[in-house]
C-alpha positions as CSV (number, residue, x, y, z in Angstrom):
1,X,14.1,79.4,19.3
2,X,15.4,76.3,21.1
3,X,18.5,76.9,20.8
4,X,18.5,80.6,21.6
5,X,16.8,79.2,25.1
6,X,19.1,76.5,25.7
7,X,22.0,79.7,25.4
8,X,20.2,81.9,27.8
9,X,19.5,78.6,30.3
10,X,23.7,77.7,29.7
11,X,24.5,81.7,31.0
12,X,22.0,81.5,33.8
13,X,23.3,78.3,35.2
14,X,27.4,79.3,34.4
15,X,26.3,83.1,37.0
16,X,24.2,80.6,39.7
17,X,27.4,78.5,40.1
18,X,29.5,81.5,40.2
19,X,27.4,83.2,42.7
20,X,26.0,80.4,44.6
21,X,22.5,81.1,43.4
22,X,19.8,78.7,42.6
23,X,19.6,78.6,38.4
24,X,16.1,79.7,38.0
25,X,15.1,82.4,41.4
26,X,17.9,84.3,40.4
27,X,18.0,83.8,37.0
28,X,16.1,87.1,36.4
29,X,18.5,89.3,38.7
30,X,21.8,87.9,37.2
31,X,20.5,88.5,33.5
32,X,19.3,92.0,34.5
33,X,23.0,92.6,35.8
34,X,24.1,91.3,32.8
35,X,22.4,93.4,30.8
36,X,23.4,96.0,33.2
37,X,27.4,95.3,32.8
38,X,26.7,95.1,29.5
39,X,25.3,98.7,28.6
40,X,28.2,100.0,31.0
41,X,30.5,98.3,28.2
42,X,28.5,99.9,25.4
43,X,28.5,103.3,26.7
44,X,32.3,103.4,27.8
45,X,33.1,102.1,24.0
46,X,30.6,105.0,22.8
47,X,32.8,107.0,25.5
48,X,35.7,106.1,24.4
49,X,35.3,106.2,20.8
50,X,33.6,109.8,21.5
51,X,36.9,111.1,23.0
52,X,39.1,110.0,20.2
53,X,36.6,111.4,17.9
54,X,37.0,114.6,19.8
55,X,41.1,114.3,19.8
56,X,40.8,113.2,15.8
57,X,38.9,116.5,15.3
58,X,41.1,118.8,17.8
59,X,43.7,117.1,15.8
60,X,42.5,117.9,12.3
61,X,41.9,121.4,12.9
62,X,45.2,121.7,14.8
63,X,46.8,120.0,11.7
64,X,44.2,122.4,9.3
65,X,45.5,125.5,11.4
66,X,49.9,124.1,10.8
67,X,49.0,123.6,7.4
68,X,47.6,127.2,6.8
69,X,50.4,128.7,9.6
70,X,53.3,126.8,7.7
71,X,51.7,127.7,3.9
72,X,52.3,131.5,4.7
73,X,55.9,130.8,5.2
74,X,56.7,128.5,2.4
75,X,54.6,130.8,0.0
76,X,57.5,133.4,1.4
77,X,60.3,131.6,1.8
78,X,61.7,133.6,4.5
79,X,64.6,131.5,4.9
80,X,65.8,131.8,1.8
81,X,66.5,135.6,2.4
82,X,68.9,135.2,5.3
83,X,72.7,134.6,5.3
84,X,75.6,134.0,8.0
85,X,77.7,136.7,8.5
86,X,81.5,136.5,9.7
87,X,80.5,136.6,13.2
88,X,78.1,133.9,12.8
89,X,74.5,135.7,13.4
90,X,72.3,135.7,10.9
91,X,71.3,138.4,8.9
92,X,68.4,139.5,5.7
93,X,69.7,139.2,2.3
94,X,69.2,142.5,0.4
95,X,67.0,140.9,-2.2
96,X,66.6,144.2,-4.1
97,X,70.2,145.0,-5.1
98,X,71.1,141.9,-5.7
99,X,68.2,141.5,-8.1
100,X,68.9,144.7,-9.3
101,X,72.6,143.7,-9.8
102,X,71.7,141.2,-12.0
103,X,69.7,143.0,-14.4
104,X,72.0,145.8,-14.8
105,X,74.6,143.1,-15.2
106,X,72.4,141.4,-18.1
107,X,72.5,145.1,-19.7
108,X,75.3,145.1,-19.7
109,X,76.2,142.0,-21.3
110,X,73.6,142.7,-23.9
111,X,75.0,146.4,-24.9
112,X,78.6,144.9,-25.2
113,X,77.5,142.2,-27.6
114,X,75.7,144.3,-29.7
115,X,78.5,147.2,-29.4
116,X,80.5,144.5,-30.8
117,X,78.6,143.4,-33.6
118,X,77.0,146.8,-34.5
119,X,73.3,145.7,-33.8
120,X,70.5,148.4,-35.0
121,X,68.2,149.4,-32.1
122,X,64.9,151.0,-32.1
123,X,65.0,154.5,-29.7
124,X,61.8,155.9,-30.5
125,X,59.3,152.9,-29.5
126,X,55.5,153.0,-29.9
127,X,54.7,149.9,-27.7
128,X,51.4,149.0,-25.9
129,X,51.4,146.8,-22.3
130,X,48.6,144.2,-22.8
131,X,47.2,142.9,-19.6
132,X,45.1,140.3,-19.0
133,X,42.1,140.8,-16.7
134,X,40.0,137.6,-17.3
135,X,39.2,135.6,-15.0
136,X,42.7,133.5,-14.5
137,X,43.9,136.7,-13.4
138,X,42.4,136.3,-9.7
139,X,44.4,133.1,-9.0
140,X,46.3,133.0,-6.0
141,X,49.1,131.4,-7.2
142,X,51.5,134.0,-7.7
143,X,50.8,136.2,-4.1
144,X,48.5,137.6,-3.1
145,X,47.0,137.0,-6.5
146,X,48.0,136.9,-10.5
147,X,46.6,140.7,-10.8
148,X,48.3,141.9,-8.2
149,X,51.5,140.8,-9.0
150,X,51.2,141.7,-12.7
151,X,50.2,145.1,-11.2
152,X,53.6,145.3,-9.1
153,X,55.7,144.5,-11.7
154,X,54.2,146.7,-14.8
155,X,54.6,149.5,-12.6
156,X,58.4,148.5,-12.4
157,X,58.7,147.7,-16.3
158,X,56.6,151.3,-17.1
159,X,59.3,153.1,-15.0
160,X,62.2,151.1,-16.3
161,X,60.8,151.4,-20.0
162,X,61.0,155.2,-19.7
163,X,64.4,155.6,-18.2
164,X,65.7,153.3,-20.7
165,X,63.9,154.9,-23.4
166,X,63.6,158.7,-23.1
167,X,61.9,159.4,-26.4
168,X,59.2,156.1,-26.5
169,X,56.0,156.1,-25.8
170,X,53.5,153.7,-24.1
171,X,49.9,152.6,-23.9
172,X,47.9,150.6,-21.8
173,X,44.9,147.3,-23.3
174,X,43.2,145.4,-20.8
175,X,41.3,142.3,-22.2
176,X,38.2,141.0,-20.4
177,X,35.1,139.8,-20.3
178,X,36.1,138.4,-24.0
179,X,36.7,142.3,-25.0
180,X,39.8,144.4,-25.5
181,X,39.8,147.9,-24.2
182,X,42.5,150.8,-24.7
183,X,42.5,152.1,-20.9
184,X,45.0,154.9,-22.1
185,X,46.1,156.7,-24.8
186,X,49.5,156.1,-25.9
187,X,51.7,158.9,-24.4
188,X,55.1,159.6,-22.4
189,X,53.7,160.3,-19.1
190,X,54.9,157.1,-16.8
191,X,52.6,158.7,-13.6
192,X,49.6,159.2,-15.9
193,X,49.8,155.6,-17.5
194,X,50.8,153.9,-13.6
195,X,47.6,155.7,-12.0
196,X,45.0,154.5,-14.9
197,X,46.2,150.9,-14.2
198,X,46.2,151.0,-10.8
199,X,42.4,152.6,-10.8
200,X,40.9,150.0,-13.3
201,X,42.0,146.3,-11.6
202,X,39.3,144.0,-11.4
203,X,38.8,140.6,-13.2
204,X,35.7,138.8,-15.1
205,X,35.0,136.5,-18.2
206,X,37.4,135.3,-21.1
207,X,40.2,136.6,-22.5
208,X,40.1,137.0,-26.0
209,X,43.4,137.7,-27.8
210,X,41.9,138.7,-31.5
211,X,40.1,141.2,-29.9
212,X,43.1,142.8,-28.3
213,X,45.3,142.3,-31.3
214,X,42.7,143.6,-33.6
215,X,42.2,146.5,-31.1
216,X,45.8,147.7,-31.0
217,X,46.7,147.4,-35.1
218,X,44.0,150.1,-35.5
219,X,45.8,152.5,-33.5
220,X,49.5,151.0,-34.4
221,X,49.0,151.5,-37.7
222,X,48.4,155.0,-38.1
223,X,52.5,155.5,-36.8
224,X,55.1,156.8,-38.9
225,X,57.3,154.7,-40.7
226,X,60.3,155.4,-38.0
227,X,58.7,154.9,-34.7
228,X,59.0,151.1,-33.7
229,X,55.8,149.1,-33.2
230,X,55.7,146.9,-30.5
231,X,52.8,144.9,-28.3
232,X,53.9,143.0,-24.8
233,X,51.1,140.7,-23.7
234,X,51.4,139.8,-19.8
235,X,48.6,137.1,-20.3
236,X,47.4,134.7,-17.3
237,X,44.7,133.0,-19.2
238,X,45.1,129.4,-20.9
239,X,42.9,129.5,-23.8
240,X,41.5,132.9,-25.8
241,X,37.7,133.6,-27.0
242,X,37.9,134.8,-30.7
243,X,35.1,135.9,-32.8
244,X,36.8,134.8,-35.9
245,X,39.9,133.7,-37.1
246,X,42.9,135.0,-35.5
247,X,45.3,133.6,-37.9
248,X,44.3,136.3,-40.3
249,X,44.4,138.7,-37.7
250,X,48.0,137.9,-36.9
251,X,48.9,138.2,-40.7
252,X,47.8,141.4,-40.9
253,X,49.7,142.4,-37.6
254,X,52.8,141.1,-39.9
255,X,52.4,142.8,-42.5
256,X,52.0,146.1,-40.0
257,X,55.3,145.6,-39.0
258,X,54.0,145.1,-35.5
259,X,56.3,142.7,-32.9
260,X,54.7,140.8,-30.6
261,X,55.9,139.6,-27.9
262,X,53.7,137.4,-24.9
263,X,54.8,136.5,-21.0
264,X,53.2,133.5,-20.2
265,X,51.7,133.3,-16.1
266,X,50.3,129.6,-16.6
267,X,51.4,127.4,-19.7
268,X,52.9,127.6,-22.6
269,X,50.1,128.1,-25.1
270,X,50.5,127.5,-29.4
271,X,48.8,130.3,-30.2
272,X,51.1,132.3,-28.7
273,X,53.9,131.2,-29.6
274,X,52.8,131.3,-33.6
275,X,52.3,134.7,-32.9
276,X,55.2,136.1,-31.1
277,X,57.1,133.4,-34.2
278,X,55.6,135.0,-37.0
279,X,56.0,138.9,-35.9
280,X,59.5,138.5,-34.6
281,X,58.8,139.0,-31.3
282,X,59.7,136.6,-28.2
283,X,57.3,134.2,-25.9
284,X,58.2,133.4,-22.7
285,X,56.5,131.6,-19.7
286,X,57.4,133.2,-15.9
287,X,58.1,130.1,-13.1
288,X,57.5,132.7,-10.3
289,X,56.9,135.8,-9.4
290,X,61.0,136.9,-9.4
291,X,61.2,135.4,-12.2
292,X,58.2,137.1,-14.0
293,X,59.8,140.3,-13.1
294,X,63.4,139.2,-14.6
295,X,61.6,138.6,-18.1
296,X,59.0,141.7,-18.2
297,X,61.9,144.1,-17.2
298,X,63.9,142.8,-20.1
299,X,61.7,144.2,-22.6
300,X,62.7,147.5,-21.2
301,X,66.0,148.2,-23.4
302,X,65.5,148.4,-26.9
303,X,65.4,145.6,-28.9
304,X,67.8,145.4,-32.3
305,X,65.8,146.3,-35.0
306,X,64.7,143.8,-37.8
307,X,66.3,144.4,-41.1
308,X,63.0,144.2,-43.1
309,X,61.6,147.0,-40.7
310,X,64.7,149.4,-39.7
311,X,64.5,152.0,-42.2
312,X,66.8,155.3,-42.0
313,X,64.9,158.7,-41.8
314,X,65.0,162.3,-40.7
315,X,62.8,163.1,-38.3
316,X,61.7,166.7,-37.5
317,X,61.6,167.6,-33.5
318,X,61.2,170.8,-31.5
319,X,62.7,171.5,-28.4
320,X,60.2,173.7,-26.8
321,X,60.7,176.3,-23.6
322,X,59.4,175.8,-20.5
323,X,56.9,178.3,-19.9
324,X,56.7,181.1,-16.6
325,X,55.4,180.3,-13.7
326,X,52.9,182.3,-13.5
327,X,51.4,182.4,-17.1
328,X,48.0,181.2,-17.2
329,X,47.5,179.2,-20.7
330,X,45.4,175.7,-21.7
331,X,47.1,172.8,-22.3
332,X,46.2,171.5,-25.8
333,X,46.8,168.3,-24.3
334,X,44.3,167.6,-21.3
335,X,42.4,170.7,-23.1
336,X,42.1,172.3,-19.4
337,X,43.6,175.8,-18.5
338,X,46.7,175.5,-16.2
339,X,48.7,178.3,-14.1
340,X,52.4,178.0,-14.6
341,X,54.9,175.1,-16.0
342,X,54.4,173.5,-19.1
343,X,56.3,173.5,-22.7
344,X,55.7,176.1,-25.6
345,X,56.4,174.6,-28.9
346,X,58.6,176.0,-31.1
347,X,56.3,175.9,-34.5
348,X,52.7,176.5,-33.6
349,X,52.9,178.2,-30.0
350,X,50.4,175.6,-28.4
351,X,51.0,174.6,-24.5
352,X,52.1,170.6,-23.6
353,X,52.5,169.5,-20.2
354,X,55.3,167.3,-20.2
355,X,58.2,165.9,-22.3
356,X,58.6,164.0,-24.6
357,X,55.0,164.4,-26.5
358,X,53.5,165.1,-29.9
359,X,52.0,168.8,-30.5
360,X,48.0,168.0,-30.6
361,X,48.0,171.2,-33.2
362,X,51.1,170.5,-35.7
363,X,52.3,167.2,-35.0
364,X,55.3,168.1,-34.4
365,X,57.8,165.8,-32.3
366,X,58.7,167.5,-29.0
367,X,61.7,166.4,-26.7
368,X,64.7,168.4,-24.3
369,X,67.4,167.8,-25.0
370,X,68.7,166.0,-21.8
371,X,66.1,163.0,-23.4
372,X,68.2,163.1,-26.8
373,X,71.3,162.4,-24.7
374,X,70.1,160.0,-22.9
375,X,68.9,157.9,-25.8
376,X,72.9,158.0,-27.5
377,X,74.2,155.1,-25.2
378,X,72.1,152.7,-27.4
379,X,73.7,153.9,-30.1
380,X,77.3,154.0,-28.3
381,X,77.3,151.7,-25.5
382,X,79.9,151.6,-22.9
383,X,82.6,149.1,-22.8
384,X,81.9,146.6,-20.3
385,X,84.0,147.6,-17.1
386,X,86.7,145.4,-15.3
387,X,87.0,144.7,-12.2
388,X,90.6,144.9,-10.1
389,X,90.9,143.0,-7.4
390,X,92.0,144.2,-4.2
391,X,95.3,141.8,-4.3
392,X,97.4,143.1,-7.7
393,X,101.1,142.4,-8.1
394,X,103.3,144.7,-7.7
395,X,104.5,145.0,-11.0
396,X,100.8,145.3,-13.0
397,X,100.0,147.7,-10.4
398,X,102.5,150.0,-11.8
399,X,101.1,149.8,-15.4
400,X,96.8,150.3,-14.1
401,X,96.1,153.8,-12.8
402,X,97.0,154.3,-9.0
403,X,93.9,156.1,-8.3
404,X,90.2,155.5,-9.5
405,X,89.1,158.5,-12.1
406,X,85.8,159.0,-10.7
407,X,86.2,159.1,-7.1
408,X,89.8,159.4,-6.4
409,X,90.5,156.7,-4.1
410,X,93.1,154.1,-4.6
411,X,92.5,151.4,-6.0
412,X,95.3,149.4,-4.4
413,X,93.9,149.9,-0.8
414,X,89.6,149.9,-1.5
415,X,89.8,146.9,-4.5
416,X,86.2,147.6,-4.7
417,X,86.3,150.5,-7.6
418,X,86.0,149.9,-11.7
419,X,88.2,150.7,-14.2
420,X,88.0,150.7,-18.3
């Protein structure tokens, strides 16, 4: 207490001999101005530190509002889709052809190699799309989310699979909610199968690969002997839910002659990997959305055929006639009566609506014969094509054809036709 007084007396005396006042009448007027110039301090720190709050938080939701403004673009990558041109401007990559250069490119490479070394192919190919609806499916790392890009590019590979492979047929498994469920028949319809997928995306729960596995060998296994079993398993989850041991489930998909074969959205996982090992089939894990596409779209040729499954035999088909337009019959197919169109088969009469497809009534393979043409180039490949350049010497240029075969032009001037 003395010394706190003797520190108050010390400040009163230092003010009266700055002021000129007496020490102790003034004494209570310079401590109240004291105390005065004192809160003015405090409340222009409080001020002060109040504003650069303000600026800190103006900052943080200018920086919060960059962040979110600059993600969009480096999620796209715009940049990366624009070139210089000769006159200097910059214009958009076509990201499409070139992409779609590439694959047919790949195919290319992959029918000469096995035209060269006389590789057996599957053409008639039962194989079911897997997709994974759990609840890794709504991340938002592939854009806008892991469903919706999955979606994008099965449509692609469902279209690409049938063009590719007139005579196959395809069926759609979702897993979710630890549960596998067949969302279509297996069938030849590309529309049909694109529109039941597109209608049935949502995600919630586990993913449970026994289930699905077990799921499709009940219906894979009822086949004949020459269609090609096949399951592609566009999974996002990284672990799986079994009720009870899927090693056993995978030997019996073995011994079903069944490939499997998994694209990976988040990591590679062992269990898939054993699987796709033990049935032949391959396991691959996508890096990005392009590149998920690359690998699901090369599952649309057919594969060669493993020795232990590729067995030779004669297969009845019918090549039905397309009916009047305005016959009135029901389809044994959707069981519903339809005006016009449609296919009569050849053995039993019944009504189909599209090509190729099984008779519900006799069984009996149906297929046009544009569809059994289209499935010989597996068989047959073309020779991989070679390119002349637009600069030839004079003297090879009188050996090579002056003129391209398909379109006439001359190769000499354009440089930008193919020849054998």
């Amino acid at each position: 207490i003395g010394e706190g007084k003797s520190r108050s007396f010390f400040w009163r005396s230092y003010a009266a001999c700055l002021t000129g006042w007496p020490p102790m009448s003034g004494s209570v007027e310079v401590q109240r101005r004291f105390d005065l110039a004192g809160m003015g301090e405090e409340s222009t720190r409080r001020r002060r530190r109040g504003g650069e709050e303000d600026d800190e938080e103006e900052e943080d939701e200018d920086e919060r509002g960059m962040e979110a403004w600059e993600r969009a673009y480096a999620d796209e990558r715009s940049w990366e889709d624009l070139q210089e041109d000769e006159s200097g401007l910059l214009r958009p990559i076509d990201t499409k052809t070139l992409v779609h250069a590439q694959y047919r490119r790949r195919l290319l490479q992959k029918s000469a190699a096995s035209a060269a070394s006389r590789i057996q192919k599957g053409l008639i190919r039962y194989l079911y799309l897997v997709v994974d609806l759990s609840r890794a499916a709504s991340e938002t790392d592939y854009r806008p989310s892991r469903m919706v890009a999955v979606a994008k590019c099965a449509e692609a590979f469902i279209r690409e699979f049938f063009d590719q492979n007139p005579l196959s047929h395809i069926g759609l498994v979702t897993i979710k909610d630890g549960v596998a469920h067949r969302l279509t028949d297996i069938g030849g319809s590309p529309e049909s199968q694109i529109k039941a997928l597109m209608g049935k995306l949502e995600c919630s729960g586990d993913a449970s690969l026994q289930n699905a596995l077990e799921l499709i060998h009940g219906y894979l296994s009822q086949i004949p002997s020459y269609g090609h079993r096949e399951v592609l398993i566009l999974y996002s989850a990284r672990n799986t839910c079994d009720p009870g041991d899927i090693m056993e489930t995978i030997k019996n998909c073995k011994n079903a002659k069944i490939r499997c074969s998994v694209i990976g959205l988040s990591a590679e996982i062992f269990i898939c990997k054993h699987l796709c090992e033990e049935t032949g089939g391959s396991y691959t894990v996508a890096l990005d959305a392009s590149h998920f596409k690359e690998l699901l779209l090369e599952h649309a040729p057919p594969p060669p055929a493993i020795a232990e499954y590729a067995a030779a035999n004669l297969i009845k088909m019918g090549f039905p006639q397309r009916g009047a337009e305005g016959v009135i019959a029901i389809c044994s197919c959707h069981k519903d009566v339809k005006i016009g169109g449609g296919y009569t088969c050849p053995r039993c009469k019944a009504r189909v609506c599209e090509l190729p497809a099984e008779c519900r009534i006799c069984g009996l393979t149906l297929v046009s014969s544009p569809h059994l043409a289209r499935s010989y180039h597996h068989l047959f490949p073309v020779t991989p094509f070679n390119e002349v350049s637009s600069v030839v010497p004079f003297k090879l240029s009188q050996k090579l054809a002056q003129n391209c075969y398909g379109c006439q032009q001359s190769l000499l001037s354009h440089g930008k036709c193919i020849t054998y």
